[in-house]
N, C-alpha and C positions, 0 to 999 in steps of 0.2 A: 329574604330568608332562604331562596330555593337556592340564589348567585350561594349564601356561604357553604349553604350542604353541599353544592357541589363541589367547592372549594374544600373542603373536608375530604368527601371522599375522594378527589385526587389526592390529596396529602395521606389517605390512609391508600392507596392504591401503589402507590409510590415506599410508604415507609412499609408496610407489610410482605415484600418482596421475598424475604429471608423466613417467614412462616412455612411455604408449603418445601421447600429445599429443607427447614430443620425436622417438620414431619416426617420427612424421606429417611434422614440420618435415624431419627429415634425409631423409627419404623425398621431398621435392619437389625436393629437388638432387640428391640421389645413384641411383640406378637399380640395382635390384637390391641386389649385397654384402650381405645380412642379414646372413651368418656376419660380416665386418670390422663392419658397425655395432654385433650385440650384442656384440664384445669390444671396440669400444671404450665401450660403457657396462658392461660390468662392471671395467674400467679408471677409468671414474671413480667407479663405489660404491665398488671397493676401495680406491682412493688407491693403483693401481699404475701405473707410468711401462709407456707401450706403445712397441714396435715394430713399426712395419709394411715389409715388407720385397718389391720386386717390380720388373718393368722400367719404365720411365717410360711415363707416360700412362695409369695405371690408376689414377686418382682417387685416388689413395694422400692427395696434401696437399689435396686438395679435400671428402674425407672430412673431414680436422680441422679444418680450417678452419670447413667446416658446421658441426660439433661446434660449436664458440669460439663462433660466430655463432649458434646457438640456444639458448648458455650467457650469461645477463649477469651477463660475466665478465670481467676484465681480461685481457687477447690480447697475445702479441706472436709474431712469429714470426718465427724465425733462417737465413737462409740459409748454412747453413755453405760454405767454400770453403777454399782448401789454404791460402790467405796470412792467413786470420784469427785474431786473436791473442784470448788469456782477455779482454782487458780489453774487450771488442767486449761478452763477453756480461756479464759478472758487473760491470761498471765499472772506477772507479777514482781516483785521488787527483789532484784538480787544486790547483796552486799557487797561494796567491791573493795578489797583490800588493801590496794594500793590506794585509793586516796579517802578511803574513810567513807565512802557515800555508798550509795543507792542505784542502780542502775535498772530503767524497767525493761521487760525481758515480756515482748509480746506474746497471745497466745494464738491457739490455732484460730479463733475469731475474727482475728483481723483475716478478711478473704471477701469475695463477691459473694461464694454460692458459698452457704453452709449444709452441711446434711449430717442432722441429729437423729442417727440412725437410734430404735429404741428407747426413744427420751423419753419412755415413762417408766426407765430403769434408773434413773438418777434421782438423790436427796432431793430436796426440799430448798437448801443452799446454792445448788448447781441451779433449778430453775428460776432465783432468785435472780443469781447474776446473768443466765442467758433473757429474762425480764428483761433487763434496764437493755441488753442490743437490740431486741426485738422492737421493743417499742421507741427509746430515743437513738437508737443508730450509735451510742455511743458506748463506752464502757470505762467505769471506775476503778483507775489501779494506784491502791495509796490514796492520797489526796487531789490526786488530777484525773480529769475525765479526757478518755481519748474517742476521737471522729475512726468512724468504722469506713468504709471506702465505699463508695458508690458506683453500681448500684450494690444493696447489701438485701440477702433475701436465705433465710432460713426454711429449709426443708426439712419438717422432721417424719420421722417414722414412729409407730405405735403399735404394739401386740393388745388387743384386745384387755380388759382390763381385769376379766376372768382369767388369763393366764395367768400362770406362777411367776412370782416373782417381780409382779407390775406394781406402781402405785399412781392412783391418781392424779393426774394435771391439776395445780392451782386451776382454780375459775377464771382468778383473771390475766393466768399465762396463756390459756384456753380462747380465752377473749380476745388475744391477738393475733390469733390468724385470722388470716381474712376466710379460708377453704379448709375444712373437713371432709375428708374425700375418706369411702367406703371402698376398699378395694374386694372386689371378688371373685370367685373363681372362674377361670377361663372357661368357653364352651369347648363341646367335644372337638369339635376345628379347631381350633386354637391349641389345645391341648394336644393335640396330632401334630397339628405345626411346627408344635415347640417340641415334641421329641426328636421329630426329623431337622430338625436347627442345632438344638442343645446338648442331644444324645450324642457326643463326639468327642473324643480327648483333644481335640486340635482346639486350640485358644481361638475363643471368638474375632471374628474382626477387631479391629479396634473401631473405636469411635471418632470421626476426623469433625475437626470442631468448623460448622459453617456458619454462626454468628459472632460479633463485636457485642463490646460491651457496650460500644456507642452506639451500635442496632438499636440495643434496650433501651435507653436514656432517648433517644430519639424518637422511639416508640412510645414509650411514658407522653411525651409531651404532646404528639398527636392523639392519642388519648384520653387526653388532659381538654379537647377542643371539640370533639366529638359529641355532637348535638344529642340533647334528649327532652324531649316535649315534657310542657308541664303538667297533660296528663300523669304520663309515665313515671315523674318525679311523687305525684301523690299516690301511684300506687305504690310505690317503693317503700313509705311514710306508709298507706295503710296494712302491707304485710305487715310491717315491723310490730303497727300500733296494737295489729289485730293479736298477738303472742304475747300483748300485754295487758290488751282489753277484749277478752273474746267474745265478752257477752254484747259488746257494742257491735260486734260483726256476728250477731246470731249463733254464738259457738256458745256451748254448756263444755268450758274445758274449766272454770273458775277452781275448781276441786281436783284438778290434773296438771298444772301449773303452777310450778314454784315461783317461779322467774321470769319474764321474757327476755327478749331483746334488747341487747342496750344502743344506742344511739349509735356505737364503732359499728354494727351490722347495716344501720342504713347509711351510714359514708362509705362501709366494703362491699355493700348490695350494687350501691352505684357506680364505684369503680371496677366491680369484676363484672357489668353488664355492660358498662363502656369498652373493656377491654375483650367481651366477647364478638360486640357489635366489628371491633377490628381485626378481630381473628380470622371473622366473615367478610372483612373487606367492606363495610358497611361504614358512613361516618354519622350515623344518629342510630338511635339507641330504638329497640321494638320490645312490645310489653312482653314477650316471649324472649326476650335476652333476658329478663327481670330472669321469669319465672323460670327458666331452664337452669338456673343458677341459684336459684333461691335456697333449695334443700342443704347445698354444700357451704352456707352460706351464716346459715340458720341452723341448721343440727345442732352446735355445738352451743349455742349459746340459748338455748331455751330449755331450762333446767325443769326436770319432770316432781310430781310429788310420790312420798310413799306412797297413796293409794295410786296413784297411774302405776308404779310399778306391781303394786301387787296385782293390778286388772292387767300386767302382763303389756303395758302402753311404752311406748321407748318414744325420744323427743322426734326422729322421724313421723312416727305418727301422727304426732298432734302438731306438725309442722304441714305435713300433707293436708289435714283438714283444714290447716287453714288456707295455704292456696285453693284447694276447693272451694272455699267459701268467699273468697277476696273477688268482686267483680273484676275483671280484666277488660282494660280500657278499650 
């Protein structure tokens, strides 16, 4: 067992190479955010679709965008709005006159990196059909289903759902990302930083792309190998169970919980702690990769009741008691 970990961590020592060079790159545009930058590269080891979620002007699209730009990757990015319709993103069938038919007319979707800048400004139809890429990689134009490119990995953006003009995520568009990420406001440093960076009419650097796509896919696979004890696997299994059954883990939340967890959170718990463990260079997994990852993990998918909100409870809370409460192996 010792012979394969080691074997592991040279294969992540070796594939992880392009980590701290793409930090460097995103580090000359972005200021600060380490927490938002390393979940979104364990977002694309894992091949999980992120969310980032916060008030405007906290570099939320300017983050992904850097990401795309230091990824040579195919890029497109969506601005969602209330009147846009499926065929905007996914395409769609145009008529051709010369010989009587149908010709399909791809959309911006087909691409590596998507970035659904404000997608909780779009209908109810638009999230339907950004649904079916999210989760089968594919998408339906007319009666054929077309293969999206790989690797394929959607980044969206979110204004708070108190702002004007928002409407709520399906639960189970919500349920496919693997990472909800809280973006918040820089510290005083940071905020100094960025005036003396950004405060300037001269166009920022550009951003020079120092990963492959086959970086990623070779990353994925290492990954993929990356040992994790089967302690660590049942505590993975008792988070999830504990946001389902809280009174079996000593929690009084039975009257503060709609919902827990559904099973997608313990296969994304376990890939985005595999994919930390490689961020660190690391090839087996530690119960503080669990837990350092859990919140972004879990926020989103453990639905509060009206009385938690009227006692003022939001699903981070009752997420936090339960790591509290979870022994840690």
């Amino acid at each position: 067992m010792h012979q394969n970990i080691q074997e592991i961590n040279e294969a992540v020592e070796r594939a992880s190479a392009w980590v701290e060079p793409l930090r460097t790159e995103i580090g000359h545009t972005i200021v600060g955010q380490a927490h938002l930058v390393e979940r979104l590269l364990i977002a694309l080891v894992a091949g999980g679709h992120i969310l980032l979620e916060g008030v405007p002007g906290l570099a939320k699209t300017l983050s992904l965008k850097t990401l795309a730009g230091a990824t040579r990757a195919r890029f497109h990015r969506l601005q969602f709005t209330p009147d846009m319709l499926p065929a905007d993103i996914v395409g769609t069938l145009i008529y051709n006159q010369k010989d009587g038919g149908f010709v399909t007319k791809h959309g911006p979707i087909f691409a590596n990196l998507i970035l659904a800048d404000e997608i909780n400004r779009a209908p109810a139809k638009v999230q339907s059909a950004l649904l079916e890429a999210m989760q089968e990689h594919q998408v339906t134009i007319g009666e054929e289903s077309y293969p999206l490119p790989d690797p394929f990995l959607v980044m969206a953006t979110q204004n708070p759902i108190e702002q004007e003009g928002t409407y709520p995520l399906p639960e189970a568009q919500v349920d496919r990302f693997m990472l909800k990420v809280i973006v918040s406001y820089p510290s005083r440093e940071e905020e100094r930083a960025i005036l003396d960076r950004m405060a300037t009419s001269e166009p920022p650097r550009p951003v020079q792309p120092v990963l492959e796509t086959r970086h990623v896919l070779e990353s994925r696979r290492i990954v993929d190998r990356i040992y994790m004890d089967d302690k660590v696997k049942d505590y993975v299994v008792e988070l999830v169970f504990a946001t389902r059954e809280p009174r079996g883990h000593g929690l009084d939340l039975g009257s503060l919980v709609q919902y827990g967890a559904s099973p997608r959170a313990t296969i994304y718990l376990t890939l985005a702690a595999k994919a930390r463990a490689f961020l660190q260079r690391r090839g087996y997994v530690t119960p503080q990769d669990v837990k350092s990852i859990a919140m972004d993990v879990l926020r989103h998918r453990v639905m509060v009741t009206y009385e938690a909100e009227a006692e003022g409870l939001r699903s981070e809370d009752l997420v936090q008691r339960v790591l509290d409460a979870v022994p840690v192996p």
